[in-house]
MIBAVO-854634 format. One line per field, with one value per residue (C-alpha): residue in one letter; x, y, z; residue number from 1. Coordinates in Angstrom, 2 decimals, decimal comma. Example, Ala and Ser with C-alpha at 12.3 -4.5 7.8 and 13.67 -1.06 7.14 Angstrom:
resn	A  S
east	12,30  13,67
north	-4,50  -1,06
up	7,80  7,14
resi	1  2
END
This chain:
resn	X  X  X  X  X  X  X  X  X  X  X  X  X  X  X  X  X  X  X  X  X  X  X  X  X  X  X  X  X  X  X  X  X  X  X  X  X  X  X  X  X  X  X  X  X  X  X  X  X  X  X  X  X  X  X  X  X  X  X  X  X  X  X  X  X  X  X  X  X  X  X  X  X  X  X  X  X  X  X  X  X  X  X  X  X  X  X  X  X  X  X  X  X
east	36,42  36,91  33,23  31,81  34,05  32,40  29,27  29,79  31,15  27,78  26,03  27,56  27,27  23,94  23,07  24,86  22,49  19,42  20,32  21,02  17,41  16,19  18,20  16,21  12,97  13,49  14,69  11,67  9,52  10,75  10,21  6,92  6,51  7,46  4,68  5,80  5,01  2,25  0,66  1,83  0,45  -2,82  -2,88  -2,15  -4,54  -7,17  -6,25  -6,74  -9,98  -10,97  -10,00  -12,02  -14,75  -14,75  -14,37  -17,86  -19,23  -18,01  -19,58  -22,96  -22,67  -22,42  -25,20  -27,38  -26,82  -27,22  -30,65  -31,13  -31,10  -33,40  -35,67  -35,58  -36,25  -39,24  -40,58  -40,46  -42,43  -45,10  -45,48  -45,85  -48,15  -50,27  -50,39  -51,39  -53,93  -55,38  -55,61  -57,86  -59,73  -60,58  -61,44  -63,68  -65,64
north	-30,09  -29,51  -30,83  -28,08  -24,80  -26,30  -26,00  -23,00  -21,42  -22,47  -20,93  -17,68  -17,48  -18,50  -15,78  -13,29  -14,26  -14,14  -10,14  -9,57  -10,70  -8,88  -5,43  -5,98  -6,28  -3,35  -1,41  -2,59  -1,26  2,18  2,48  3,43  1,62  -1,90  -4,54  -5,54  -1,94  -1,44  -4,43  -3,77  -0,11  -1,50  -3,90  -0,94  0,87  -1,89  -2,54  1,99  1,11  -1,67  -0,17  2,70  1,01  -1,65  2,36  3,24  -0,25  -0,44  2,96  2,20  -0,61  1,27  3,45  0,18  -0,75  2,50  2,74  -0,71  -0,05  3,05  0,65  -1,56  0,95  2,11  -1,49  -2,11  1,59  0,40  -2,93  -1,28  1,28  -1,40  -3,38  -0,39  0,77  -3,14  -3,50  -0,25  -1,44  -4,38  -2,68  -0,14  -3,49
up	-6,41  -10,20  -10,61  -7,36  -9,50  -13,06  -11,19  -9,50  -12,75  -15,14  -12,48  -12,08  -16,27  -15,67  -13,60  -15,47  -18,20  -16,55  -14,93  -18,36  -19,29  -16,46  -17,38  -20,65  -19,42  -17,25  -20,16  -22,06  -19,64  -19,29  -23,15  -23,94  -27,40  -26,80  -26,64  -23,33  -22,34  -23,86  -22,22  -18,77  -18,86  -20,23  -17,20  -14,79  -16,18  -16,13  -12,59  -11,76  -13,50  -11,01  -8,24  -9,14  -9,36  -6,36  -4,34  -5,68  -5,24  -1,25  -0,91  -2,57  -0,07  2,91  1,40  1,02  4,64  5,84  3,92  5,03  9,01  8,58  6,73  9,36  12,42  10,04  9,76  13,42  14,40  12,18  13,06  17,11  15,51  13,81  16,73  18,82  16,18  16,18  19,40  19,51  17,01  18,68  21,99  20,20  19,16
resi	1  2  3  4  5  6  7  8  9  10  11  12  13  14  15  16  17  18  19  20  21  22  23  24  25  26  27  28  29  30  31  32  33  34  35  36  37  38  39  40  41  42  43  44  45  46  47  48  49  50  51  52  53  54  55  56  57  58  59  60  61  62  63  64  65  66  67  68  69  70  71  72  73  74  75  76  77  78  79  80  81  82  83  84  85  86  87  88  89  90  91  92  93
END
């Protein structure tokens, strides 16, 4: 039992210690000239950046595949037309 409240009482001061650490970090945050800060709004604005960007890239996409289909209904008129037109040709022979 002694051994289970020596236990139980390291842990309790070990978690003490580590909300302690965590109360820090969370202060370090909030103040805009630490390096911890700093880095963390670099990295949030990296990740704005990125997400920013993978926006326009998903709509270029869609404009690609849009672009794309028309492309493909074009292709497909002119191969009938060709066909059509060759198969004229050949009867006018």
């Amino acid at each position: 039992v002694a051994a289970l409240q020596d236990e139980k009482n390291s842990l309790i001061s070990e978690n003490e210690i580590m909300n302690d650490r965590l109360e820090q970090l969370d202060d370090s945050l909030d103040d805009p000239n630490t390096v911890v800060a700093k880095k963390y709004f670099s990295a949030q604005l990296q990740l704005e950046q990125l997400q920013e960007e993978n926006y326009r890239l998903e709509a270029a996409k869609d404009d690609y595949r849009v672009h794309c289909e028309d492309l493909e209904k074009q292709l497909i008129e002119l191969q009938h037309r060709n066909n059509e037109l060759t198969s004229l040709a050949e009867e006018s022979r």
